[in-house]
N, C-alpha and C positions, 0 to 999 in steps of 0.2 A: 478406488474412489476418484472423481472427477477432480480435478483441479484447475483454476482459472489463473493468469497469470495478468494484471493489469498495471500500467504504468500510467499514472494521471499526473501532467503536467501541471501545477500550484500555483505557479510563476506567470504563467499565460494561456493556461486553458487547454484541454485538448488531453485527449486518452487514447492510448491504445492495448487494445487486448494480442498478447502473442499467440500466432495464430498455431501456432502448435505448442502445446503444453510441454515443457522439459520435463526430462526424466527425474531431475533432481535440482538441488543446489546445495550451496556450502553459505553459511552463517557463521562470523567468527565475531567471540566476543572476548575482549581482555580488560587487562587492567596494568597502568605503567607502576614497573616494580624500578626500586632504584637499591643499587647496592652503595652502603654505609660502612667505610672499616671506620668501628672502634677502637681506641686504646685497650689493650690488654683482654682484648672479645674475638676481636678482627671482624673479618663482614660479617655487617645482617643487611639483610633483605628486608626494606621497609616501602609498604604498598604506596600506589598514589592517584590521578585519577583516574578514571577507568576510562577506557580508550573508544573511540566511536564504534557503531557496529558496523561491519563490512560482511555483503552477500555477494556471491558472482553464481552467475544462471549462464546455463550454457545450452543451447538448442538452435535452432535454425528460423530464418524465416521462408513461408515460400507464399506463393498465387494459386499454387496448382489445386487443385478440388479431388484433396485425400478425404477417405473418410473421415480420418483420425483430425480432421481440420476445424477448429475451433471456428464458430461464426457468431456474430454479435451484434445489434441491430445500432450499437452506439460504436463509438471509437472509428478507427483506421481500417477501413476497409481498400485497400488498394490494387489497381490491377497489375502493378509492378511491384517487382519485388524490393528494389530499389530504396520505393517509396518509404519500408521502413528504418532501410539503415539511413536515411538523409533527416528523418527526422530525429533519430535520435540523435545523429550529429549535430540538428540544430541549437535542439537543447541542449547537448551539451557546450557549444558555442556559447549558449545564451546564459549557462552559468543557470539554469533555472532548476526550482526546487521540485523532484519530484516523487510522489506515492508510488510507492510498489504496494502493492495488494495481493497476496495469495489466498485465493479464497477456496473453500469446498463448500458443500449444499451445508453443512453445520456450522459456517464461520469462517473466520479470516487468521491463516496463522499467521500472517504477513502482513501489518498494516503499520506504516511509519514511514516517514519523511526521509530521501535520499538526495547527495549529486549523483549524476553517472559519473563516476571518476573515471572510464574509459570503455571504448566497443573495441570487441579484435573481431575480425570477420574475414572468410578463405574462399575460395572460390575454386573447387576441381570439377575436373569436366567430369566425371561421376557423381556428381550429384545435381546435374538432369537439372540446373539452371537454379535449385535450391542455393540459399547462403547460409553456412553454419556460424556460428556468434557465441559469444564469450562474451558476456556484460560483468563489467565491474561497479559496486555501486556503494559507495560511503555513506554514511548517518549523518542528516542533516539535523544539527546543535545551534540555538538561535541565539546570537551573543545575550542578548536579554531576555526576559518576559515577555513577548507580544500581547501586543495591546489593539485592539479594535482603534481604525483611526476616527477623526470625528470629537464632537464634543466634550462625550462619554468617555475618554480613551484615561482619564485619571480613577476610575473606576477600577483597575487590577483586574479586567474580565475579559478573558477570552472572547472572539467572535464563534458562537455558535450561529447555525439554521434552525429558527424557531419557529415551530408549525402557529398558523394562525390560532388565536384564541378560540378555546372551546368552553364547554360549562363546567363552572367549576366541580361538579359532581364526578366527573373524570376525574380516574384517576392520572399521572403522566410518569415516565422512566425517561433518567437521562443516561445514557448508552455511557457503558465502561468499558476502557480496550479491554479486547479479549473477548466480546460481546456477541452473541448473534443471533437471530429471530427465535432461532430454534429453541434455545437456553432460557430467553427473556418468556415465551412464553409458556413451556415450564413450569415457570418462574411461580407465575402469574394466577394460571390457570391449572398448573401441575399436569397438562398435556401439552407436550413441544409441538403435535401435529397443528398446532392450533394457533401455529407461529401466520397462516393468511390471515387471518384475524386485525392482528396486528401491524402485517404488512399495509392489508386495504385501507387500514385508517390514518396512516400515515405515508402513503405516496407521493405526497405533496414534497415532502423530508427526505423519502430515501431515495426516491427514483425508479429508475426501469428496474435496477437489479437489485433484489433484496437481499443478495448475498454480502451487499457492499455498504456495509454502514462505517458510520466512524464517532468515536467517543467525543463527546459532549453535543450528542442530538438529542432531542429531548422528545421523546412518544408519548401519545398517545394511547391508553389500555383500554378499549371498548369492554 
């Protein structure tokens, strides 16, 4: 099955698709345990709060025109190879917040807010001017609530992308993580093929790729 791997920059704008899909990655999720000795018990192990999520992706970048080379009419397209490790280092200079995205044709198993908490990258002359890379990438946790800024911001409501007004005869879905066209129209229509549908009518919301949604858009169900 295809996989997409996208990194959208939050902070200041700007995506990139890696241009060669990894073979895999690792996802680690915990929880901080604290050990407690009791009088006349000795230790217990009492749970506390659970730890950020941490993923690291290991592949390469390159320019060369493999087949296996992912291409994309949006994000980073560079003719140096360079070009991609400098940007990630700029971000992470900039301290800026970024989406990792793992998408397939059914959905996104990947969709949450990261830092890159660090790039490792090699360079041997076997690998024909390719650079392999190691990304490490923590859970971005927001000290509070966000709030939409402006007026309205005493509201407790997220900033959602909210498609122009339609008739109220329409029905609307507002996107749940975990989400994807395929499932919603299903859903809907109790045929998933039937997820263009859905897409055409709201292009405005999702964009170029309808693999790429995110929870709290709000569709349109023709």
């Amino acid at each position: 099955m295809k996989y997409e791997f996208w990194l959208k920059n939050e902070s200041i704008g700007g995506e990139m698709l890696l241009p060669v899909t990894p073979e895999g990655y690792e996802i680690s999720y915990g929880m901080e345990i604290e050990t407690v000795r009791a009088t006349n018990i000795g230790d217990i192990n009492v749970h506390g709060r659970r730890k950020p999520q941490n993923i690291k992706i290991t592949g390469f970048f390159t320019v060369q025109d493999y087949d296996f080379k992912n291409s994309s009419s949006g994000g980073v397209a560079p003719t140096h190879v360079m070009a991609y490790v400098n940007l990630i280092r700029n971000w992470i200079t900039m301290k800026s917040i970024v989406r990792l995205i793992i998408a397939e044709r059914t959905g996104a198993r990947v969709n949450e807010r990261f830092y890159i908490e660090e790039l490792t990258i090699s360079e041997k002359k076997e690998d024909n001017g390719d650079i392999p890379f190691t990304l490490q990438l923590r859970q971005y946790t927001p000290l509070q609530e966000e709030q939409p800024k402006g007026k309205n911001s005493q509201n407790n409501v997220k900033r959602v992308d909210v498609p122009p007004k339609r008739p109220d005869s329409k029905k609307t879905y507002t996107v749940k993580k975990g989400d994807c066209l395929y499932n919603i129209a299903r859903q809907f229509y109790g045929n998933p093929n039937e997820w263009r549908k859905i897409y055409n009518a709201n292009k405005q919301v999702i964009g170029k790729n309808p693999n790429l949604i995110y929870p709290g858009q709000i569709y349109t169900i023709p």
